[in-house]
C-alpha positions in Angstrom: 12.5 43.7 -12.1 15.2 41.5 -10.1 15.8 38.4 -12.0 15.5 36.8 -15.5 14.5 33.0 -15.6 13.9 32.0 -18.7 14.5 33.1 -22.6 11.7 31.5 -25.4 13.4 30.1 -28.4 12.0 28.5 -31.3 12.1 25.1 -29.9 10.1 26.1 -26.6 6.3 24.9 -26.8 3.8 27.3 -27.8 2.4 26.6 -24.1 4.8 28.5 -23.2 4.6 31.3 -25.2 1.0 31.9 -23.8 1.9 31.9 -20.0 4.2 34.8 -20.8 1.9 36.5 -22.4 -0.8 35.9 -19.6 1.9 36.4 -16.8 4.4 38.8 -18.0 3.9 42.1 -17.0 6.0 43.8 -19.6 5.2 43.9 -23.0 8.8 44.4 -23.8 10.4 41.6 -22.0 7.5 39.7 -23.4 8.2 40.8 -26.8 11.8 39.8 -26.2 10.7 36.0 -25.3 11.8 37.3 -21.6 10.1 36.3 -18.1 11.0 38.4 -15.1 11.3 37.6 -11.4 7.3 39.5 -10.8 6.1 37.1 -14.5 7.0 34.1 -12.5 6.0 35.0 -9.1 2.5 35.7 -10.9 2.7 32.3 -12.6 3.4 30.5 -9.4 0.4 32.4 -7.3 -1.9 31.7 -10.2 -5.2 29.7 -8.7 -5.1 27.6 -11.4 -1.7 26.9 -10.3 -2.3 25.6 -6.9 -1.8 22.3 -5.2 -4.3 21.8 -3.6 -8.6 21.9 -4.6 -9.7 24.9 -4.9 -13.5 26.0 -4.7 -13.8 26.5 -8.7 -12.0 23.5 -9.3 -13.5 20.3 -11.0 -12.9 16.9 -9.8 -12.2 14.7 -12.5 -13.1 10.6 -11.3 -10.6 9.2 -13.9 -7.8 11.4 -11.9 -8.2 9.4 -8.5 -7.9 5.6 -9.5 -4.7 5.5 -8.8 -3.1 3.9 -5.8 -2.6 6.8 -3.4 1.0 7.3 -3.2 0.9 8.3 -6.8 -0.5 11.7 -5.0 0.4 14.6 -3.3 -1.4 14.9 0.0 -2.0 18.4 2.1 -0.8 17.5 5.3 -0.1 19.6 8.5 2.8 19.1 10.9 2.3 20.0 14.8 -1.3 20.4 14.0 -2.3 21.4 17.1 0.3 24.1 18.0 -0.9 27.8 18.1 2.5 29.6 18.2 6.2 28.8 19.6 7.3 25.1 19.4 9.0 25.5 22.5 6.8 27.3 24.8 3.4 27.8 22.7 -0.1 26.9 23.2 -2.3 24.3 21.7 -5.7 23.9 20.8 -8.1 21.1 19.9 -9.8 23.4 17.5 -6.6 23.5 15.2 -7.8 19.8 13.8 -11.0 20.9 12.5 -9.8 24.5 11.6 -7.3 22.7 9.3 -9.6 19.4 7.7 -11.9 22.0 7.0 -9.5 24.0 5.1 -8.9 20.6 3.1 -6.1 19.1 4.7 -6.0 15.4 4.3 -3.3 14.2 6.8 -3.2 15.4 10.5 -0.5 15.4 13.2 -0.8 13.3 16.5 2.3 13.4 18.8 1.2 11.1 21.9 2.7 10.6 25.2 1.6 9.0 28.4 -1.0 11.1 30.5 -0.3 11.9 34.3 -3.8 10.3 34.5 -3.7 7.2 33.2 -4.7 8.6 29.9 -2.5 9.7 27.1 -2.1 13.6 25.8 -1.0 15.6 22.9 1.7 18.1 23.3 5.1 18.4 21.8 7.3 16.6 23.8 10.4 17.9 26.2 9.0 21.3 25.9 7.1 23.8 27.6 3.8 23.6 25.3 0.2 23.1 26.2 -1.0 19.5 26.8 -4.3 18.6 25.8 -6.3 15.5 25.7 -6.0 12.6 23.5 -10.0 12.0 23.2 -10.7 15.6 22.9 -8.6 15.7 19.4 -10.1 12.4 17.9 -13.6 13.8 18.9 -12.5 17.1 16.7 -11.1 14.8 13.9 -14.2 12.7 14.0 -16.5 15.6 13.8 -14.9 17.9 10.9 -13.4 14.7 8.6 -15.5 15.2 6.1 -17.4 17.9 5.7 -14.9 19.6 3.6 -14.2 16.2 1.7 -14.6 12.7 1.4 -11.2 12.1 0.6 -9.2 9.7 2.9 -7.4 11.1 6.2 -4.4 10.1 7.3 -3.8 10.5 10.6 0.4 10.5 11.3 1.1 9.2 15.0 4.5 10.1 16.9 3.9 7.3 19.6 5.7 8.0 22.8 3.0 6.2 25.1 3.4 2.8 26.7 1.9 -0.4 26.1 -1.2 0.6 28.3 -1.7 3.9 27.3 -1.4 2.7 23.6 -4.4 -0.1 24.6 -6.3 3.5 25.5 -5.8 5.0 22.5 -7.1 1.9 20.3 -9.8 2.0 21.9 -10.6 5.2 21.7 -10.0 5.3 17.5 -12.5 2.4 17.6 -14.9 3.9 19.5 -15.2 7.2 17.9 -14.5 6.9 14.8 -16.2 3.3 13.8 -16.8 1.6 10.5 -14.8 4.8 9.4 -11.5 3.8 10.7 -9.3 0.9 8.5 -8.2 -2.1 10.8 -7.6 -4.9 8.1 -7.1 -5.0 4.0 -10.0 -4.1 2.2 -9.3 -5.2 -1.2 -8.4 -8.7 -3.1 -5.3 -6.6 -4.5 -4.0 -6.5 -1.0 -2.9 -10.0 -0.6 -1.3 -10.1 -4.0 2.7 -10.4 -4.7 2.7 -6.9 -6.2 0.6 -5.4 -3.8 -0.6 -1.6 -4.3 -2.0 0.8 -1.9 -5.7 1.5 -2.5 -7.3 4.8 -4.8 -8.5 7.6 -2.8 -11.6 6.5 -4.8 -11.6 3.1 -2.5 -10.6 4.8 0.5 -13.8 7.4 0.3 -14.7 8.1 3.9 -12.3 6.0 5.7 -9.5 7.0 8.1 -6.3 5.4 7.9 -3.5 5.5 11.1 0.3 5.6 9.8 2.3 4.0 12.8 4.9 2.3 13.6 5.2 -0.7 15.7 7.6 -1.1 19.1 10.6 -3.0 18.8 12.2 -5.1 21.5 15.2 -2.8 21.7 13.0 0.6 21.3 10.6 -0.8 24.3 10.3 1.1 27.4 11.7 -0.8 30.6 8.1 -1.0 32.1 7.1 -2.7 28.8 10.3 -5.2 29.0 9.2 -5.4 32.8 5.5 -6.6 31.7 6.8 -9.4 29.5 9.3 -10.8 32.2 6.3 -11.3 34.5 4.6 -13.0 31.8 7.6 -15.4 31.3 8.1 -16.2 34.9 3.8 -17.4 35.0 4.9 -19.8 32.2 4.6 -23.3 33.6 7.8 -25.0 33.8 9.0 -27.1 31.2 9.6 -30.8 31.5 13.6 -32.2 32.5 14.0 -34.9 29.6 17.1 -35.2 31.9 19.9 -34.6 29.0 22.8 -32.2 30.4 23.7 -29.5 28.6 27.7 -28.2 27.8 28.3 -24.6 28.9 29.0 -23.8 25.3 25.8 -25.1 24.1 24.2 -23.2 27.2 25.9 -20.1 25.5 24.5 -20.7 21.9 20.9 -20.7 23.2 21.8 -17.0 25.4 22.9 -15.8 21.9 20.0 -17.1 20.0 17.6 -15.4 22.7 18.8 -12.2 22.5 18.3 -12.5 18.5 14.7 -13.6 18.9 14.3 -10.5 21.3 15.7 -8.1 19.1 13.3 -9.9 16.3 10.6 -9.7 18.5 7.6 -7.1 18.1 6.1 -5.9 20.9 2.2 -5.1 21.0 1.9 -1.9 20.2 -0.8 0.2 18.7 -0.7 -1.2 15.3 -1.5 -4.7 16.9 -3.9 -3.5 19.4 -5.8 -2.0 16.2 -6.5 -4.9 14.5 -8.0 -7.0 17.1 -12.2 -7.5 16.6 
């Protein structure tokens, strides 16, 4: 025995009396109102214990009307790496290995494809690349078959405004009426505005994101916008002169706007019909 934790005193709870007596190895420490280092390992490992649903657990209705960040949700970083983060493999198969294990939230890290169409890998490294499609396919396929719980699928967006177009399309494709693309609920447009219950979200696949700013665009994205701009018809010459300082003011008033600005990105693209 390494370690003592804790020592029971008359003013601990009788609950805890009984998980040293059901953990605690031995009866003298127990006697002693002792837990050792091996009592509370046992505790910790206990299956009644664990985080997440087990397959002798009961779920209890009343328990998931809450809006969901009241939870704790079994996600999985770098989903689909196989080994070393550096140099390792990956595999489409991790998705559904992991939603059918019960995770709820699922890694994407995206980046532009040589192709034209955008991959999965982690990024600056020497990892395995594999296709965008191929993982929303797996996502698609294994979502609920261990659950009907919501998935969240967290995207690390490196593509560009074209590739993101791709992927859109894609999530709407494949995954349908499944996938959430506008508020669902009257609660949603009110002042104090909470998320939905996983008991709302049943079925339904939800896309944390977040959108390009001006000053976080890539330069062919900047580029794309320019061109736009310069197909703008020209704008009437009222004839009024303008001062060089008040020729300055509007410079600095652009380059706020810019920096206000938000891009079309992949949260935008989802929403369109």
């Amino acid at each position: 025995m390494k370690c003592i934790f804790v020592k029971i005193t008359r003013h601990h709870n009788t609950n805890f009396l009984r998980l040293f007596q059901k953990f605690e190895p031995c009866a003298e420490m127990c006697k002693m109102g002792w837990m050792s280092f091996e009592g509370f390992a046992m505790f910790l490992t206990d299956k009644e214990n664990f985080a997440s649903k087990t397959e002798e657990s009961q779920i209890n209705m009343e328990d998931l009307q809450y809006p969901l960040s009241y939870y704790y949700i079994e996600a999985s970083h770098n989903t689909y790496l196989t080994g070393h983060q550096l140099r390792g493999g990956s595999s489409v198969d991790l998705y559904s290995q992991v939603l059918l294990q019960g995770c709820r939230s699922v890694e994407l890290d995206c980046w532009d494809g040589d192709d034209g169409s955008p991959i999965i890998y982690h990024g600056h490294t020497l990892t395995a690349r594999i296709p965008f499609r191929d993982v929303v396919e797996a996502i698609n396929r294994t979502a609920f078959m261990q659950s009907e719980m919501p998935i969240i699928i967290s995207i690390e967006n490196h593509c560009s405004l074209p590739q993101q177009r791709k992927m859109a399309e894609i999530f709407k494709a494949i995954f349908g009426d499944k996938l959430v693309t506008q508020f669902l609920f009257e609660e949603d447009f009110s002042d104090d505005m909470l998320l939905p219950t996983p008991l709302q979200l049943k079925g339904k696949i939800l896309l944390k994101n977040k959108k390009l700013k001006a000053h976080h665009a890539h330069k062919d994205i900047i580029k794309q916008k320019a061109l736009q701009v310069s197909h703008l018809p020209p704008m009437a010459n009222s004839g009024n002169t303008t001062s060089p300082a008040s020729n300055n003011e509007d410079e600095e008033e652009e380059e706020d706007d810019e920096e206000e600005y938000d891009y079309e990105s992949l949260s935008d693209v989802i929403t369109w019909s």
